[in-house]
N, C-alpha and C positions, 0 to 999 in steps of 0.2 A: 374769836370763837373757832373750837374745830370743827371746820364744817363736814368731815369724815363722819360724824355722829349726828350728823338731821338724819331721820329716816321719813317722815313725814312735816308738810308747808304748814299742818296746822300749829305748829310752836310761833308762827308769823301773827297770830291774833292777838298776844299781849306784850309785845315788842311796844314798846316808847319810840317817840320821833329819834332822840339822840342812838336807842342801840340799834332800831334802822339804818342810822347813820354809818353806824361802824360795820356794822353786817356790812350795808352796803362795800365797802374800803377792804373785809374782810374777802367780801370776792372776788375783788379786782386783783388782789395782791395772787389770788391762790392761780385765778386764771390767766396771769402776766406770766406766775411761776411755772406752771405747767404746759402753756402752749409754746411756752421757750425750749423745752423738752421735742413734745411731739408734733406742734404743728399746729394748724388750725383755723378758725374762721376768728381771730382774736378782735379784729375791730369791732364788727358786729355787735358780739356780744360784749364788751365794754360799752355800749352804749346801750343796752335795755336792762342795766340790774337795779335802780329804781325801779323801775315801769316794771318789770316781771318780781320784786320784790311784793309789791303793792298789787298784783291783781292776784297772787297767792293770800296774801292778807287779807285782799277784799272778796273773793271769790274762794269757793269749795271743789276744789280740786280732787276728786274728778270728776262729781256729781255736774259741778260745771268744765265746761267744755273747750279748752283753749287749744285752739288751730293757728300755728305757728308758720306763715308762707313760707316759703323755699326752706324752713327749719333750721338754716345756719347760726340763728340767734337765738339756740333754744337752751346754751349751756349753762344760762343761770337756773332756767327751768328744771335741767339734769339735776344738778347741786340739791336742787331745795327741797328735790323729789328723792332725796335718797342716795345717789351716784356719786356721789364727790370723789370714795373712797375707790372709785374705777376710774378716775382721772390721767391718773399713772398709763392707762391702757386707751385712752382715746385716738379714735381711728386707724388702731394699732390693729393686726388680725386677729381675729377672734375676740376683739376688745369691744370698749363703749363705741356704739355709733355716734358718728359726727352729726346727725341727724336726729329727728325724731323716729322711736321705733315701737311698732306696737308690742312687739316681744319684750321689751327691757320693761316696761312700765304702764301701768296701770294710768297713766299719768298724762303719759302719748297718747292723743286720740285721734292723730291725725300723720300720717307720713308723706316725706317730702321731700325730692330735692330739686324741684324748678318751682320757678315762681310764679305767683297769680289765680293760685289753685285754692287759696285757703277761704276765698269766701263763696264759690258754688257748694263745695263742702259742707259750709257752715250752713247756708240753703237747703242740703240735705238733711243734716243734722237737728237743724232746727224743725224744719217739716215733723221727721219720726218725731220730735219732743211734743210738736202739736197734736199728733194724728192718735198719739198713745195718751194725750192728755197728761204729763209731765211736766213738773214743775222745776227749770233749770236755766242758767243762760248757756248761751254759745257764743263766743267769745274768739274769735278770730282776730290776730297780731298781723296787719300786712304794713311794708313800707312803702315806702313813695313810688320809689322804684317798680317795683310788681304790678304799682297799677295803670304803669302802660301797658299792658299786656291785656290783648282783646278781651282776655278771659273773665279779668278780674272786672272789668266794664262792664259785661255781660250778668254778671252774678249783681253786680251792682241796682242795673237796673232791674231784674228781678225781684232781689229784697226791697228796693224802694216801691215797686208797683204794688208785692204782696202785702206792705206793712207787714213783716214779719219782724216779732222781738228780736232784736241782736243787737250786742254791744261791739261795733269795730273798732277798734283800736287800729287809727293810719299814726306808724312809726313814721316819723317824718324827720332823718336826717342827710336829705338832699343828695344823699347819694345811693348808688343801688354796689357793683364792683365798680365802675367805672360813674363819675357824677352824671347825673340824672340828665335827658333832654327833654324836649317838647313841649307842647303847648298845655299841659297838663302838669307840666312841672313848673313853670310860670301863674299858673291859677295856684295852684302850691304857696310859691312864693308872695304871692299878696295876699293872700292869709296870715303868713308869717307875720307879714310887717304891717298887719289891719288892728292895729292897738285903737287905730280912732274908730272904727267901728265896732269892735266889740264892747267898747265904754257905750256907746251909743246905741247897739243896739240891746244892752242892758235895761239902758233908761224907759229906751221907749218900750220894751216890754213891763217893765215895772208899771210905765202908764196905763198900758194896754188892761194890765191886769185888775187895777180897779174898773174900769168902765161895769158897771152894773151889766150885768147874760142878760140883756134885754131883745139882742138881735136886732138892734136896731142901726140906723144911717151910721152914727157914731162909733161906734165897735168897726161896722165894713170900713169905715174912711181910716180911721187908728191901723188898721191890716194895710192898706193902701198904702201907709205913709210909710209903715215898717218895711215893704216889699221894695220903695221907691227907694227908702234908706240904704236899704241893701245895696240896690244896684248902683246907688251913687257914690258909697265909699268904696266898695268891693264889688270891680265889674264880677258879674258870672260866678255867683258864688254855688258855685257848682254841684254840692250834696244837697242842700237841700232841694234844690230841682227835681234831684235825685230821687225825694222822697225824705229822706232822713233829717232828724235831726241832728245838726252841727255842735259841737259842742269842742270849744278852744281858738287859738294854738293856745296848749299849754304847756308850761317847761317841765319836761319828763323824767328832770333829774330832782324836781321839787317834791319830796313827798306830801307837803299837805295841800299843795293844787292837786296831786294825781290821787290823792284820798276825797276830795272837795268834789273835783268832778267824777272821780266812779262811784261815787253816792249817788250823786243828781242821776246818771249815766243807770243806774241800777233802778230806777221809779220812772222810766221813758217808756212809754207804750208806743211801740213799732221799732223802726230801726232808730239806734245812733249811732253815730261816727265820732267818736273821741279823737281830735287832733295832738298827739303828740311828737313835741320837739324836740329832739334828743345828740347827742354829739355821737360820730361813731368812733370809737378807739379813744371815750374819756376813762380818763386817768393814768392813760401810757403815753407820754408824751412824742414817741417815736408815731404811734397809728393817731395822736389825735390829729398831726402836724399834714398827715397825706392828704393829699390831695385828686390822687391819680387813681387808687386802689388798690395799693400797693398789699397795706394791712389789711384787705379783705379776707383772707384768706395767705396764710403762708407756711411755710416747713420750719422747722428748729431755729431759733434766734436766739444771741446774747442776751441776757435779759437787762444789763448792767447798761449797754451800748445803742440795744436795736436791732445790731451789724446781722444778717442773715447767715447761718450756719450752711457753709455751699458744699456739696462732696463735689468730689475729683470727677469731671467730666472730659470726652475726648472729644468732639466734637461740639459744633454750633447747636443752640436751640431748635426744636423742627419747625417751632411757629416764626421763630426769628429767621429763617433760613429760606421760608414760605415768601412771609410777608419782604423779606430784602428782593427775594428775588421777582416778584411781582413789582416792586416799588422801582427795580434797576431798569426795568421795560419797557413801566410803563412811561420815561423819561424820554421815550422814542415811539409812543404809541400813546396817542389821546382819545380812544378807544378807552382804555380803562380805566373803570370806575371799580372801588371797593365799597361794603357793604357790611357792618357787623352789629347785628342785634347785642348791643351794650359789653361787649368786650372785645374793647379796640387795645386796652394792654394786656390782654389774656391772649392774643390774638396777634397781638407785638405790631399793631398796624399805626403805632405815632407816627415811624418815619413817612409814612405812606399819608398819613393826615398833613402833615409839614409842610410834606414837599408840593401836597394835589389838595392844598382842603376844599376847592370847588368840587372834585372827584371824590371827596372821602364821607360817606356817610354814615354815623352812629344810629341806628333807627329807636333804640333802649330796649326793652325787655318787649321785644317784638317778631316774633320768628317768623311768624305767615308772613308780616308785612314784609319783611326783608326779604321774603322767597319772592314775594310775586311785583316787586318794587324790581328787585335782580331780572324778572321778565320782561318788566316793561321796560327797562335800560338797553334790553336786549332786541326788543322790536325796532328799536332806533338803530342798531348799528353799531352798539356801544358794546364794550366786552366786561361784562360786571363780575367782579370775585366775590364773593359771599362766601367771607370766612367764619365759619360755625362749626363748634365741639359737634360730634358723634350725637352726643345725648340730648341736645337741643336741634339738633335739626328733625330728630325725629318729631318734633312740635309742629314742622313745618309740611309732615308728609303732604299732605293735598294741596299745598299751592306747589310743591316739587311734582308732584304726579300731573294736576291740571292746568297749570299755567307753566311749567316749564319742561317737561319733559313731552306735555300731549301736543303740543304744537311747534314742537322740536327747537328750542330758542337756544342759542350759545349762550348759554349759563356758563360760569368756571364756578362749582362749588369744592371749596376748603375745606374736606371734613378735618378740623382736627381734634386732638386727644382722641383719635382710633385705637379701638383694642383694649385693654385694663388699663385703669387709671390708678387703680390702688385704693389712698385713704379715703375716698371722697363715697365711694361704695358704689354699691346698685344702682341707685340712682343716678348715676355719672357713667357706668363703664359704655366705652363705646364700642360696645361689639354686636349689635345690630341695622348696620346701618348697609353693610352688606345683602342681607336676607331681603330688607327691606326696597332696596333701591334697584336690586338686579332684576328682580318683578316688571319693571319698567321699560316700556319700549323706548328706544332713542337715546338710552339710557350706557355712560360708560363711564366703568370704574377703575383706576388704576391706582398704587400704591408702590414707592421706593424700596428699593433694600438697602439702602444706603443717603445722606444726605447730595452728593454728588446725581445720584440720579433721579433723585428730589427736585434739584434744581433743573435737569431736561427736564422732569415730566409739566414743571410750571411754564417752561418753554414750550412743552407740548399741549399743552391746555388753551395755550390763550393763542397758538396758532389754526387750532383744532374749531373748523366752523362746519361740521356734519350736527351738530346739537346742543343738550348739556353733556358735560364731563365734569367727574368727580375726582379728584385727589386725596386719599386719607394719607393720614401722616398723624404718627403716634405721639403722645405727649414723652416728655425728655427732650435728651440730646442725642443728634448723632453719634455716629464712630467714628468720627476724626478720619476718614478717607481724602486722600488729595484730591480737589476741587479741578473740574476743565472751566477756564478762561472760557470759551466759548460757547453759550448755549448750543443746544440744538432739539429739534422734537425728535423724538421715538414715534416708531411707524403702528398705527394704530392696533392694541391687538398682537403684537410679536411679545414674545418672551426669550428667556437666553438659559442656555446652558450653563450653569455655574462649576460643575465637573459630569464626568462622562461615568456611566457606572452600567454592568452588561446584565446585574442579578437583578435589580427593583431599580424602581424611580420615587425619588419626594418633588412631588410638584407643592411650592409655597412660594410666599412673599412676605415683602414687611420685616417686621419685627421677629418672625419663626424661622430667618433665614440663617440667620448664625446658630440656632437648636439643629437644623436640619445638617448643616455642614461639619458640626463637631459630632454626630450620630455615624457621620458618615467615614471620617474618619475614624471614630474609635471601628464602626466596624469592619473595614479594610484591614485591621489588624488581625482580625475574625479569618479573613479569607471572601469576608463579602462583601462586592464593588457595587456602589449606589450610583447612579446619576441622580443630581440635584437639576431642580430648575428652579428658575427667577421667572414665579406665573407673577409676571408684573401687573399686567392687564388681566383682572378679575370675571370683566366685562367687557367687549367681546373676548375670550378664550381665542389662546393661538392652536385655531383647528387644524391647522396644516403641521403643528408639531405632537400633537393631538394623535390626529390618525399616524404618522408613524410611531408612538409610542405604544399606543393598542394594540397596531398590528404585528408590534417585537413581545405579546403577550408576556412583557413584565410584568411583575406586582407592580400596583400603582398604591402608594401613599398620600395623600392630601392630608396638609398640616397647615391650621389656623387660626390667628388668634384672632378668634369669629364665632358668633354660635354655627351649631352647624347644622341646625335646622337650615332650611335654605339657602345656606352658604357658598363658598367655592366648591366644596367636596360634594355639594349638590349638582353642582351646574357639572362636575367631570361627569357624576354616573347619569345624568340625565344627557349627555353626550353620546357618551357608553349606550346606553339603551336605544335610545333615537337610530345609531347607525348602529345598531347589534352586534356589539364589541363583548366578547366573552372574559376579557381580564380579569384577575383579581382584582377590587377597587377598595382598602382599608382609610377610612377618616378620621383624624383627630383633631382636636376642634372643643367650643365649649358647648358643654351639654346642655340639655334641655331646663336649665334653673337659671336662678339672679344669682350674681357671686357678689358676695358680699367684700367689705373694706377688709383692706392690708393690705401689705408691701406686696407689687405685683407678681416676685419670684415664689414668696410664699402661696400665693393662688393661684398659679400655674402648677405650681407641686400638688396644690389640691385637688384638682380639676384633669391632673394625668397628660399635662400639655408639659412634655418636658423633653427632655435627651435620651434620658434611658426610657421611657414611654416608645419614643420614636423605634429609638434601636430592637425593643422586646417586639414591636408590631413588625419590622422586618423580619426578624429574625422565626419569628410564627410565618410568613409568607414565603422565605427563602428555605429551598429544600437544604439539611446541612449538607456541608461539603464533605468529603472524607480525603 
């Protein structure tokens, strides 16, 4: 079938079992061929195109209401709703989102890109259905994974207190990026493998159900015996506790059990919970084979082989380069403990598990716990790294604010993927973590310009016991800079001159430092001399180079790839005014919006964070010369 020409899921109503069949084969083939191109979350979605097949078939889209969790496994939803034919362009700029998005479609009713959100949501959603008197389901897709996450618990027990109509759909293929933990993913697993109870607890409701509605002794003891059943084949069968009706495991690549049960699933008064058991990465033999999370998410691949399409890089990984050099320390310090809410290979922290697995902890799709788990590591003595992307730790602000920042604990947190990330969009960039975090007393942020001084600042971190400290460090690789054999920490709060300039100054860091230093050269061509600095430390500011740069009444530039609502460029002029420094002070920085997915060079040119940007703002501050 070419699927460029669905434009509407309603042609899914007089589909036969076998051209399901092929449909299904037809998407795998289209979405193997196309994420080998651009990239993408291809395992995922290789294992929900039955299951999203069939609840289009069985459901009315959009009258009914499907909330897709963390949305990385919404691209058979994309296809069926119209967008095949923007495939070409996924998580490309200005292309299809890699996500759910309420701009692209009618179809979207819910946006996302962290997990555990889709059933308070659907709690809403459902509520307005009741309140207006509307007749529709809500239909919420979450996986295993997601619902470690306090949130989705929360929501959980709401719906089961409220008996509110909803049909959950738990995707259940035992892994989330990285395979599942905890004690919730063990109650998981003996459902999987509860064949003898579910025979069983068939029968005895088949018995149940003659007993004549008389209310009497017989009917209570028949419940008693079903209750007792339960707990005896399947300790702790956990949803219906819950409130809900349970319903599976069923195999989610079968369509006439997932047609079988969203019948029954569709005549449920209150909640149910559809258990389905799905493979991730079926039909590609490359992602069905992983183990680790590799195919969760990936860039351009072979399609023939697997083999990963790599460009030309000069340097080490930042997360690889984080977690080695944390892992080289810690071989001389039993102090440290590691810490990562479910991306321990996103995070590159194997070797660190390998070498310390008593020290290495996976907490799963758990941000708070892992912030305030890192505090209490810290009350003992212990030096805990909690290595967490930019856009997930903002999950954790409150237990960063009140359990580690307010009672000043040596935390070392990892921010990493700092700054644009690119395809992954809004939902991913991490460039508020700055704004966020500098707010905080006891609070200190620092940031490399290089992978070499990457490796002191991890040195300087885990020597550093005045409080927490934060290290962001950008997604990619380094510059291929030559490495010093010897750690050492940087003095807390100093920054460095990168070159000497008499006309303006760019104070930056990170990732804007090579923008900064090629502005500065082309304008010395000009006739005008920059001083650059390396504001390494974001938080505390080096005051002492500070006030001599105020008081040489240069223009001052601040350049970041940061929003700059309460940014760095914030913390210079709130300097500047505190000691009534008259300077020029010009910012550039991301503005007050979400930057949406693409290649990061191209969103930087969007957004006016660039070279000639820089150069045109000195060149307005610098009188010309003659």
């Amino acid at each position: 079938m070419d699927l460029t020409t669905i434009t509407s899921p309603s042609f899914l109503k007089s589909l036969s079992k076998s051209e399901l069949e092929t449909l299904a084969q037809d998407i795998r083939t289209f979405l193997i061929e196309k994420c080998s191109i651009t990239g993408g979350h291809i395992g995922p979605n290789l294992g929900v195109v039955e299951l999203t097949i069939m609840l289009h078939k069985m459901f009315d889209s959009p009258k009914d209401k499907f909330l897709w969790d963390v949305g990385h496994q919404a691209y058979v939803h994309k296809i069926l709703t119209g967008r095949a034919s923007q495939f070409d362009t996924l998580r490309q700029f200005k292309g299809l989102c890699g996500f759910p998005k309420l701009v692209e479609s009618e179809h979207d009713e819910w946006e996302t890109g962290h997990s555990s959100t889709s059933l308070s949501a659907a709690m809403g959603m459902a509520a307005a259905r009741d309140i207006k008197k509307e007749d529709n389901y809500v239909i919420p897709i979450i996986g295993d994974g997601a619902l470690t996450g306090g949130m989705a618990l929360e929501a959980l027990n709401h719906i089961g207190h409220a008996k509110t109509n909803m049909i959950v759909i738990l995707n259940d293929n035992e892994m989330s990026i990285a395979p599942n933990v905890g004690a919730l993913h063990s109650i998981l697993g003996r459902l999987r493998t509860a064949k003898e109870y579910a025979k069983a607890k068939e029968e005895m409701e088949s018995l149940i159900h003659k007993i004549p509605v008389v209310g009497g002794k017989l009917a209570q003891t028949a419940e008693r015996v079903k209750d007792s059943l339960k707990y005896l084949v399947v300790s702790g069968v956990f949803f219906e506790e819950m409130g809900f009706k349970y319903l599976g495991p069923i195999d989610g690549h079968d369509f006439e059990a997932l047609e079988t049960t969203l019948n029954y699933a569709k005549n449920v008064e209150g909640p149910v919970l559809v258990h389905v058991l799905t493979k991730k990465g079926k039909g590609y033999k490359p992602a069905e084979e992983d183990t680790i999370g590799t195919w969760h998410g990936t860039g351009p691949y072979k399609m023939e082989t697997g083999d990963f399409v790599k460009s030309a890089v000069k340097g080490p990984a930042w997360s690889s380069l984080i977690a080695d050099t944390v892992t080289k320390i810690a071989t001389d310090d039993n102090r440290i403990a590691t810490i990562t809410p479910a991306m321990p290979v996103g995070s590159k922290l194997e070797g660190f598990a390998k070498a310390f697995p008593n020290r290495f902890f996976d907490v799963g799709i758990a941000e708070q716990h892992a912030a305030t788990m890192a505090a209490g590591l810290a009350t003992q003595k212990m030096k805990p790294f909690l290595a967490i992307y930019s856009t997930f730790l903002q999950r954790a602000y409150d237990q960063v604010l009140h359990d580690i920042a307010r009672p000043n604990l040596n935390v070392f947190i990892g921010i990493d993927r700092a700054g644009l990330v690119g395809a992954d969009g809004e939902t991913h960039q991490g460039v508020f973590d700055i704004s966020f975090l500098r707010a905080l007393p006891n609070m200190v942020i620092m940031m490399p310009k290089d992978e070499n001084e990457g490796q002191h600042m991890v040195k300087t971190a885990i020597d550093y016991d005045g409080g927490p400290i934060a290290l962001r460090y950008p997604r990619g690789n380094g510059l291929g800079v030559p490495m010093d054999k010897e750690l050492k920490a940087l003095p807390i709060g100093s920054w460095e001159v990168l070159r000497e300039g008499k006309d303006a100054v760019i104070l930056t860091f990170g990732t804007t430092i090579p923008m900064a230093l090629e502005a500065a050269t082309q304008l010395a061509t000009e006739g005008i001399d920059v001083e650059i600095v390396n504001a390494r430390f974001i938080k505390p500011l080096d005051e002492e180079m500070l006030h001599r740069i105020m008081r040489e009444q240069k223009p001052v530039i601040t350049l970041e790839e940061a929003v700059l609502a309460g940014g760095f460029g914030s913390a210079v002029l709130e300097f500047a005014a505190d000691h009534h420094y008259t300077a020029t002070i010009d910012r550039i920085g991301i503005p007050d919006e979400f930057i949406e997915h693409g290649n990061v060079n191209q969103l930087l040119e969007e957004i006016n964070v660039t070279t000639d940007e820089t150069m045109a703002r000195v060149r307005k501050l610098v009188p010309l010369k003659k």
